[in-house]
N, C-alpha and C positions, 0 to 999 in steps of 0.2 A: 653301365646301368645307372639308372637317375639314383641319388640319394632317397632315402625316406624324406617326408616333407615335414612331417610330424615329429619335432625334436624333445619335446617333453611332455609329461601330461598323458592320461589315459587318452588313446582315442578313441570319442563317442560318436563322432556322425562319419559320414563317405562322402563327399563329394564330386560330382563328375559329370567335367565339362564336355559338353559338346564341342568341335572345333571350327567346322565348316560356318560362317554365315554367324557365331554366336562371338568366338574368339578374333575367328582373322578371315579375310577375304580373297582367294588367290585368283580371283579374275577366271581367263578361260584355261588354266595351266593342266586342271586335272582334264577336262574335257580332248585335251590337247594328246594327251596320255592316251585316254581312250582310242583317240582317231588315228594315234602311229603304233597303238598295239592292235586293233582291228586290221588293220593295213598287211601289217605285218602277218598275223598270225594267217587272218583267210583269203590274203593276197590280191585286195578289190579294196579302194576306198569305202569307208565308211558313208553313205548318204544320211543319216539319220542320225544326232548324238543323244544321249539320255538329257532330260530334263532338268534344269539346274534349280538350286535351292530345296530338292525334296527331303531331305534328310534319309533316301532308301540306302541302303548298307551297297557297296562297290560291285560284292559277288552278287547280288539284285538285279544292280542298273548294268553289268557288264554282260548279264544273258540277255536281258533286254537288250540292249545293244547288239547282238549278236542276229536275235530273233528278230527285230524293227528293221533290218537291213538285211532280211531274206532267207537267215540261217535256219534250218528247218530246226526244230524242237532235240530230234537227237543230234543231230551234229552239234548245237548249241552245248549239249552236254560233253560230247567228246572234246569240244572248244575251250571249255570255261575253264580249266585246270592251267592249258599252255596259255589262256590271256592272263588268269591271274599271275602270270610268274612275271608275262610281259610287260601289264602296266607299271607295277611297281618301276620297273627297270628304264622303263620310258617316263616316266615322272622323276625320278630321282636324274634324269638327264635334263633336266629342265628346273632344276635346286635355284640356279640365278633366275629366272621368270618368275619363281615363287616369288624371290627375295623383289626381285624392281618392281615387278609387275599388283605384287600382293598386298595387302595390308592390315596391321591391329585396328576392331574394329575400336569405337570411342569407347572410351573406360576399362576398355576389357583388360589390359595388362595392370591396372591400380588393383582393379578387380578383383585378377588371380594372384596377384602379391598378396592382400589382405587378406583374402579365406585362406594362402600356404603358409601364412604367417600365425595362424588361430593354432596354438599346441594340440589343442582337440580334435581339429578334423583333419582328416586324409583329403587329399586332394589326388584325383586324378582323371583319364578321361574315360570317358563312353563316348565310342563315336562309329560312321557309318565307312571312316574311310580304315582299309586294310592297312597292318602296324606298321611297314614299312614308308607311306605315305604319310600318318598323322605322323610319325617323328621326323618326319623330315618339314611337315608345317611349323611342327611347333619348334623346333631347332632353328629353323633359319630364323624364327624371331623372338629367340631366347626365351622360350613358354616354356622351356622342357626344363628348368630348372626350379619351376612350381610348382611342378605335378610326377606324384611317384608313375610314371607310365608302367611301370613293371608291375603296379595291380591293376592294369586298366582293360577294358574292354572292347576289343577291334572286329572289325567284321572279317579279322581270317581266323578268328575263334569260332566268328558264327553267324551265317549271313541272316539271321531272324534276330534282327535288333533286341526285342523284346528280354532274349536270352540272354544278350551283355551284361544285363544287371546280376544276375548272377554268378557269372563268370568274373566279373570284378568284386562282387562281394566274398566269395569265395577267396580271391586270391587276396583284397585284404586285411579280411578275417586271419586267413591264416598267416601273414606277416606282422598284424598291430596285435593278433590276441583279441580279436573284438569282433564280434559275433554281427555283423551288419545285416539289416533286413527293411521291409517296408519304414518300422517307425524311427532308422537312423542314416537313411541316403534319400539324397537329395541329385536329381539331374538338372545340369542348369544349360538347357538348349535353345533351339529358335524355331523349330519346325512342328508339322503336326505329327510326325513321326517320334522327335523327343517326348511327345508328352504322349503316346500312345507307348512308345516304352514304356515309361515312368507307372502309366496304368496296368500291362499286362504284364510288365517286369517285375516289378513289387518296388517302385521309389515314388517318393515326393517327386514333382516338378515344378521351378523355377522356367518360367517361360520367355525369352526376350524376346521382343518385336522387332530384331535387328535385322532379320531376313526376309524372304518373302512372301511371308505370312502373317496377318493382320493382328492387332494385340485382341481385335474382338473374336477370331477366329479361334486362337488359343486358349481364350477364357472359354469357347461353345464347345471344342475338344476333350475340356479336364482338366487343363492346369493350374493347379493348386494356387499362383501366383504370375501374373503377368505384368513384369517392366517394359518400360519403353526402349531400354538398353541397357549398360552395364556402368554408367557414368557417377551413381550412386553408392560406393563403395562400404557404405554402414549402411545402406537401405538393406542391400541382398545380405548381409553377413544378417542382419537382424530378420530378415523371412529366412533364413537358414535356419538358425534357432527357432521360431516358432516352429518350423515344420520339423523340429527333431526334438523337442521338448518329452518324447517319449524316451528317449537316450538319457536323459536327465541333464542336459545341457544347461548349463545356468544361463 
């Protein structure tokens, strides 16, 4: 289990990274997962793979995937339980593909040094890929030692994004003693699904244009803030603090 990130100091805001597209970029490795657990599970190539860069939660894009390649509606449900055990297991077989294949996107490791290093804020993620996937992104490139992932929120908590926010503020409410809500989390994502969390979750959002989604699209969205990337490491800590100024953040 990752350390607390937070070594002194009350903690007053939440933070939590996106991983896909905002942190690191692993090429076609998760798609690749899809297409040998599809395989696997309903015994016919996959023709169709889910859409890249949407930021939809895995149990989303894996019925979808299911259903875009013929699976009628209830089998896709009787389906969805044996893929989710299976992709996990077929991505974690492909750990070196993430590692050659994949990459930190620019800034983003200064980035998440800086906010794990702030004594006040909690670091950790909200993301769309299920738990055993995002620790295996963020391990192969040494991200999991900035972010407490044991309050974070995975789409095998809950495939309705929107609902992560809670689920991590919960979990590190009751680990820091600190009551997180709209006016002390912050999501720092790329998609227009991060920032539709952010809206019907109850956080601020930090927006990055690192993905493939326009910075003018995520300013039309709702997002509270939109960078061009993460290469400004006292820009974001400082729209951090403004958007948590309700926390009492100096």
């Amino acid at each position: 289990m990752t350390a607390p990130v937070t070594s002194g100091g009350e903690a007053r805001a939440l933070v939590l990274w996106d991983i896909d597209r905002t942190l690191v970029y692993v090429g076609e490795v998760d798609r690749t997962a899809y297409r040998e657990a599809f395989a696997e599970v309903v015994g016919r190539p996959a023709e169709r793979l889910p859409a890249k860069g949407t930021g939809v939660t895995m149990p989303l894009a894996i019925r979808g995937l299911l259903e875009d390649n013929g699976v009628s509606a209830d089998e896709a449900e009787a389906l969805l339980p044996r893929m989710l055990e299976a992709v996990p297991l077929r991505f974690a077989a492909h750990t070196e593909d993430v590692r050659n294949l994949g990459s930190v996107l620019p800034g983003a490791m200064q980035a998440l040094k800086a906010v794990a290093a702030e004594p006040d804020l909690v670091t950790t993620v909200l993301t769309g890929n299920l738990e055993a996937n995002a620790l295996i992104k963020l391990r192969v490139f040494g991200m999991d030692r900035y972010v407490d992932a044991a309050v974070g929120g995975f789409s095998s908590d809950d495939a309705h994004r929107p609902a992560l926010v809670a689920v991590a503020q919960g979990r590190a409410g009751e680990r820091y003693g600190t009551v997180f809500d709209l006016g002390n989390t912050v999501i720092v994502g790329d998609s227009l699904e991060d920032v539709r969390t952010g809206l019907e979750g109850g956080a601020r959002v930090i927006a990055v244009a690192s993905g493939t989604t326009s910075a003018d699209r995520l300013v039309e969205a709702g997002a509270d803030v939109v960078l061009p990337d993460l290469t400004d490491a006292a820009r974001l800590l400082q729209e951090i603090r403004e958007l948590t100024t309700a926390a009492g953040l100096r």
